[in-house]
C-alpha positions as a LaTeX table, in Angstrom:
\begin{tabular}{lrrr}
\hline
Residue & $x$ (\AA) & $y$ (\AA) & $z$ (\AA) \\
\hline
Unk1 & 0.00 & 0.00 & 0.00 \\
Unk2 & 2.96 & 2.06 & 0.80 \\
Unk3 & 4.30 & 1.78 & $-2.61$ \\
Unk4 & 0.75 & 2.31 & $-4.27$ \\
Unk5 & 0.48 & 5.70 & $-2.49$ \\
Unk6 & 4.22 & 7.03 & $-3.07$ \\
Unk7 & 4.39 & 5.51 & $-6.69$ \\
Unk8 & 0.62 & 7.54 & $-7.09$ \\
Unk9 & 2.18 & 10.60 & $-5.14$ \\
Unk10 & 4.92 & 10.83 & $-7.81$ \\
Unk11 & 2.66 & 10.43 & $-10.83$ \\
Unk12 & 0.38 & 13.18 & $-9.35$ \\
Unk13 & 3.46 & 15.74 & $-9.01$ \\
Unk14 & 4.76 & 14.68 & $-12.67$ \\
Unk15 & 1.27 & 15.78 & $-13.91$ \\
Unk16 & 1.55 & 19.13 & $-11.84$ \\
Unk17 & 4.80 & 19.50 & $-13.60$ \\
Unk18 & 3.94 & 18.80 & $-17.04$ \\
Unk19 & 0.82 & 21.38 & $-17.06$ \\
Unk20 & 2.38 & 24.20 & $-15.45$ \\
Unk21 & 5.27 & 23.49 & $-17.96$ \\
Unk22 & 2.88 & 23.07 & $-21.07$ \\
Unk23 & 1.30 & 26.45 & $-19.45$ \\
Unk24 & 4.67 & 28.66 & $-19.02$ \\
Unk25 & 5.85 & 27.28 & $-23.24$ \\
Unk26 & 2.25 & 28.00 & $-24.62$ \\
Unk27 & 1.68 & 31.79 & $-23.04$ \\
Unk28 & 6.15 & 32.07 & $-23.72$ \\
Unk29 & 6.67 & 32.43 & $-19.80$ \\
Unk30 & 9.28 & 29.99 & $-20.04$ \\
Unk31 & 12.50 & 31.48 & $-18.88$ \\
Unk32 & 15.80 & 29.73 & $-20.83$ \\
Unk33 & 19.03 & 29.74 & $-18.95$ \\
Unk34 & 21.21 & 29.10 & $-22.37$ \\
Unk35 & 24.96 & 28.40 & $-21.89$ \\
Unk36 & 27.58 & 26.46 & $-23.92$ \\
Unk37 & 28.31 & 23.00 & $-22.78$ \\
Unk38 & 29.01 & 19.78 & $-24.41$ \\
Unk39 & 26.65 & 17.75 & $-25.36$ \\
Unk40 & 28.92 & 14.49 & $-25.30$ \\
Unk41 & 29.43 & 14.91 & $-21.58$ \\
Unk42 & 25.28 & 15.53 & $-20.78$ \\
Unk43 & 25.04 & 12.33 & $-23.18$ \\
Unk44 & 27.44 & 10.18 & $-21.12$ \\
Unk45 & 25.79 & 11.63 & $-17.68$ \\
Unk46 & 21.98 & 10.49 & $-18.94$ \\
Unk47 & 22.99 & 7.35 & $-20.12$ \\
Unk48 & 25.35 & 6.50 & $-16.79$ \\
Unk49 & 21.81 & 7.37 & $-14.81$ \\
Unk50 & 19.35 & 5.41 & $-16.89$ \\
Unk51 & 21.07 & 1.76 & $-17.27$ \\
Unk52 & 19.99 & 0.41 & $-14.30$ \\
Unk53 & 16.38 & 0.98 & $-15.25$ \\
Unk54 & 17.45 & $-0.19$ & $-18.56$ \\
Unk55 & 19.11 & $-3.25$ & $-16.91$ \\
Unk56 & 16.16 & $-4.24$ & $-14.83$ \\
Unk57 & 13.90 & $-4.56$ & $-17.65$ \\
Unk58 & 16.97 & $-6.81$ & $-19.46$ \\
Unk59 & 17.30 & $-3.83$ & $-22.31$ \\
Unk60 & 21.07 & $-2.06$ & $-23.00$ \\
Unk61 & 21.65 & 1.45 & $-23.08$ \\
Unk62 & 24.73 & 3.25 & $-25.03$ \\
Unk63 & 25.95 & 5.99 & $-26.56$ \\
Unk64 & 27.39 & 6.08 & $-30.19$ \\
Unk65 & 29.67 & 9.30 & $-30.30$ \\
Unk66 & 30.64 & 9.96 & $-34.34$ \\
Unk67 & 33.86 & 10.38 & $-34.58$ \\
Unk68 & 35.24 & 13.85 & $-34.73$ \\
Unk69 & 32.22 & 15.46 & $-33.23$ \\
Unk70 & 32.92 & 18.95 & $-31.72$ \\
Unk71 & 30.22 & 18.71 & $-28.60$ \\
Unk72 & 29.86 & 21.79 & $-27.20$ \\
Unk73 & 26.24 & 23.52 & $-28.16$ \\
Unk74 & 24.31 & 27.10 & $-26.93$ \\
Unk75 & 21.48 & 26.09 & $-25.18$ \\
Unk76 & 19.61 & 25.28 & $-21.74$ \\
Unk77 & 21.39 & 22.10 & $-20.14$ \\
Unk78 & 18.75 & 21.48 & $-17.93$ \\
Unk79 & 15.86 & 21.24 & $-20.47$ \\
Unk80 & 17.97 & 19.67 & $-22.98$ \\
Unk81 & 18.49 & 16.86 & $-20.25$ \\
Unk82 & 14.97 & 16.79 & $-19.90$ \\
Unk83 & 14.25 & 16.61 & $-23.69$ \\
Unk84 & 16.75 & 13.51 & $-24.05$ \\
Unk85 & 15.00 & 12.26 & $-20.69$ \\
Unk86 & 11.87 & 11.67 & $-22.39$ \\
Unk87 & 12.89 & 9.86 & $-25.15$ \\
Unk88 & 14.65 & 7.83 & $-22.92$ \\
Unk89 & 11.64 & 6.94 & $-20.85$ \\
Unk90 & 9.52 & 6.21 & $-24.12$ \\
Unk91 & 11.75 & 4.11 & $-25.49$ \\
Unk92 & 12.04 & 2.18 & $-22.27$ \\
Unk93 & 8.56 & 1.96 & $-21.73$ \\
Unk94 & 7.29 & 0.54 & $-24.88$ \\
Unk95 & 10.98 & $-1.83$ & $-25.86$ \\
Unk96 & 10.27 & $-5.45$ & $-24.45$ \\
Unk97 & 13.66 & $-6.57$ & $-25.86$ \\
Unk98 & 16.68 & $-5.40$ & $-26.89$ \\
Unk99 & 17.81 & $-1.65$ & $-26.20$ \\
Unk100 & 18.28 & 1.65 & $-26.76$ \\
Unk101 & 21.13 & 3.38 & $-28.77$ \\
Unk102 & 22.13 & 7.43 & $-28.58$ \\
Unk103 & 23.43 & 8.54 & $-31.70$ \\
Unk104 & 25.37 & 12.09 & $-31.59$ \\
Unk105 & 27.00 & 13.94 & $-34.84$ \\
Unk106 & 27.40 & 16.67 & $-36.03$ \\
Unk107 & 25.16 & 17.83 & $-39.04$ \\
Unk108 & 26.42 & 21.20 & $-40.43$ \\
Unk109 & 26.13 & 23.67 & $-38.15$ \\
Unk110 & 23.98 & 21.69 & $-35.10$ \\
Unk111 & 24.83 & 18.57 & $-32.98$ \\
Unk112 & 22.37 & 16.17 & $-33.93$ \\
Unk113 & 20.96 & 13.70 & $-31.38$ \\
Unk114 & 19.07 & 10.54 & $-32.40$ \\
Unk115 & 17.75 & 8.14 & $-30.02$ \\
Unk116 & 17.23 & 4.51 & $-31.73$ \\
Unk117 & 14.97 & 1.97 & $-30.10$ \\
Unk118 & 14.40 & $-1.71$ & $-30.43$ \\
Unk119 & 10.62 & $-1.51$ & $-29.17$ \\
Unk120 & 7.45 & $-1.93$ & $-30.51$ \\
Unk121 & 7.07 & 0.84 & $-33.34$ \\
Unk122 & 4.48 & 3.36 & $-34.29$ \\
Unk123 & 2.17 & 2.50 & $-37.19$ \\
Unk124 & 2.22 & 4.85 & $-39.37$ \\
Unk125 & $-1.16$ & 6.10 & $-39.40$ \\
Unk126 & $-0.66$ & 7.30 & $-36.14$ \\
Unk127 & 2.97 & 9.05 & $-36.44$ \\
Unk128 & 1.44 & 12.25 & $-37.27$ \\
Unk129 & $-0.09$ & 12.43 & $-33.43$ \\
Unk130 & 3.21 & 12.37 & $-32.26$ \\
Unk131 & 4.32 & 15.82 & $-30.31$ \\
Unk132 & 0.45 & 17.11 & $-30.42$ \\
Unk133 & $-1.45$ & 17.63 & $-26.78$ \\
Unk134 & $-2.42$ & 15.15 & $-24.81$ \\
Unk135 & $-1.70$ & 12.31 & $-27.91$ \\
Unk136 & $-0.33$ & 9.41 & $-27.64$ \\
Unk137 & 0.54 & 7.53 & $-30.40$ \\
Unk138 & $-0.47$ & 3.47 & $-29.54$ \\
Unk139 & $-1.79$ & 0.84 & $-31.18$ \\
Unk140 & $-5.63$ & 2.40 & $-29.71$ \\
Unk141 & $-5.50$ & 5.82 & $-30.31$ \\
Unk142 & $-8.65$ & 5.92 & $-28.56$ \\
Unk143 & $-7.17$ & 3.70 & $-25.62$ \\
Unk144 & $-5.42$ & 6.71 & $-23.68$ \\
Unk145 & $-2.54$ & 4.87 & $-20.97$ \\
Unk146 & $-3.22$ & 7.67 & $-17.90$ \\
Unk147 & $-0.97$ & 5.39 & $-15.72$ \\
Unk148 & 1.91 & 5.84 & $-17.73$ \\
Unk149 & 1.77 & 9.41 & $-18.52$ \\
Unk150 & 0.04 & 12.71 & $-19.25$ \\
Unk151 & 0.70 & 12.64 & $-23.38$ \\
Unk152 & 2.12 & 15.81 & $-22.96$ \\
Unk153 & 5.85 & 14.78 & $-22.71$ \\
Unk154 & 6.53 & 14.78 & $-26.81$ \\
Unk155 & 4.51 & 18.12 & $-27.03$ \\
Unk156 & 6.21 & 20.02 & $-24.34$ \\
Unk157 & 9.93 & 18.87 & $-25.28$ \\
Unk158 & 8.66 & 19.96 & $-29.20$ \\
Unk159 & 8.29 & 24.08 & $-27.56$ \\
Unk160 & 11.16 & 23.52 & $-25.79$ \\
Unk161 & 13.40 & 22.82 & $-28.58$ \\
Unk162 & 11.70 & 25.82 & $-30.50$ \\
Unk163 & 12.40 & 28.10 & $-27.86$ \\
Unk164 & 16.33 & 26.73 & $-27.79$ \\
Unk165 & 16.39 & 27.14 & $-31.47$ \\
Unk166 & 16.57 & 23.84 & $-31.88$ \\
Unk167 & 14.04 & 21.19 & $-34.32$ \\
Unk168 & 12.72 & 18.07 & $-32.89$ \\
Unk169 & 10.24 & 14.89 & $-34.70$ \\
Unk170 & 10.28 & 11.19 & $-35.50$ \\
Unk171 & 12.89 & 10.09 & $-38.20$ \\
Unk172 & 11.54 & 6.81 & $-38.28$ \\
Unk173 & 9.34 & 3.93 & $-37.11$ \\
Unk174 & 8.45 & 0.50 & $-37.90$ \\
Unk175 & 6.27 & $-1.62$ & $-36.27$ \\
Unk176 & 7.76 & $-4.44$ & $-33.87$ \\
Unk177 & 11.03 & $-3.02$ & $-34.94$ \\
Unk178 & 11.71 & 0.49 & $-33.14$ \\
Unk179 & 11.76 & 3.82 & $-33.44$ \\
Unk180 & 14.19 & 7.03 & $-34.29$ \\
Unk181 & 13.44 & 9.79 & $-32.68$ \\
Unk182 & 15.50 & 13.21 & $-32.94$ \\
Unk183 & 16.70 & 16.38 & $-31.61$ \\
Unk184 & 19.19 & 18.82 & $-33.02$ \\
Unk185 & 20.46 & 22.17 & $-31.35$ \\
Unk186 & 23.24 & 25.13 & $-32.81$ \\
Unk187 & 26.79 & 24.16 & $-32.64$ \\
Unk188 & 28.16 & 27.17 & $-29.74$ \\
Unk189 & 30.98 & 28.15 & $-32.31$ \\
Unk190 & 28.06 & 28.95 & $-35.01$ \\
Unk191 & 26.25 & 31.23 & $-32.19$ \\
Unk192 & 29.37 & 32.74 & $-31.33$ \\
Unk193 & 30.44 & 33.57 & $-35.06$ \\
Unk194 & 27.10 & 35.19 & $-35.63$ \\
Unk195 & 25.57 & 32.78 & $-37.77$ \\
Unk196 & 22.90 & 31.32 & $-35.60$ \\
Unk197 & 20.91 & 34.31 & $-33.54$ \\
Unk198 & 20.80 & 33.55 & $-29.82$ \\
\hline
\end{tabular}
């Protein structure tokens, strides 16, 4: 019962979180704290929390760092963790076997972050609800999972990445095969050299 009413208790504040997050992006309340930092290094530090939840459900979890990548990027490290921290938790949620793979490269004049999954795939009918309000994207789109989340995760990391400057979206996903999603910020140098706009 203990666990019932602390697991509930977190769930509750997550959905506190998520609307008065969704609230601040959609009226542009949302204060960015942008900085230069390197992505490789916020990569390694998600990853190096995440595998044991990865490891209890039997699933790996690894970066793949291109070679040659430059890492260091102008935005807000603490919402571009939380950006890469829901993709994470998707893809562990809905991969039964197998694992999840973090691409990084560079792609111009943006680091490019891909997130590859193993898991169960999105048909493509429903691909387009991805990153829309309160959608989620199952086999049921009329069979809404309310004990795994609000549906406003994809949406809410979508305005953040447009208020970092930054695109977002599915690359690609295949039913009982995985998914790719991505996120891509600017490279610091190109903010620096004028450019990218901050």
């Amino acid at each position: 019962m203990v666990n019932d009413v602390y697991t509930s208790s977190v769930r509750l504040i997550g959905l506190v979180n998520d609307f008065l997050n969704m609230s601040r992006l959609e009226q542009g309340r949302m204060v960015y704290k942008k900085e230069t930092f390197d992505m490789s290094t916020l990569v390694e530090e998600v990853v190096k929390e995440y595998t044991i939840a990865a490891a209890e459900k039997k699933l790996y979890l690894k970066a793949d760092l291109a070679p040659g990548f430059a890492g260091a990027v102008f935005a807000d490290r603490s919402k571009v963790k939380e950006v890469l921290i829901n993709f994470i938790g998707n893809a562990l949620k809905f991969t039964p076997t197998g694992g999840i793979t973090i691409h990084l490269s560079q792609e111009m004049n943006v680091a490019l972050v891909r997130v590859q999954d193993t898991g169960k795939g999105i048909p493509r009918d429903n691909q387009a609800l991805l990153f829309r309000k309160f959608q989620q994207a199952g086999k049921d789109i009329y069979a809404r999972d309310m004990s795994q989340g609000s549906g406003l995760g994809l949406y809410i990391s979508k305005l953040m990445m447009q208020g970092m400057g930054g695109t977002i979206g599915l690359e690609n996903s295949v039913p009982e095969q995985g998914s790719v999603f991505f996120f891509s910020l600017p490279l610091a140098k190109e903010v620096r050299s004028g450019t990218i706009k901050k």
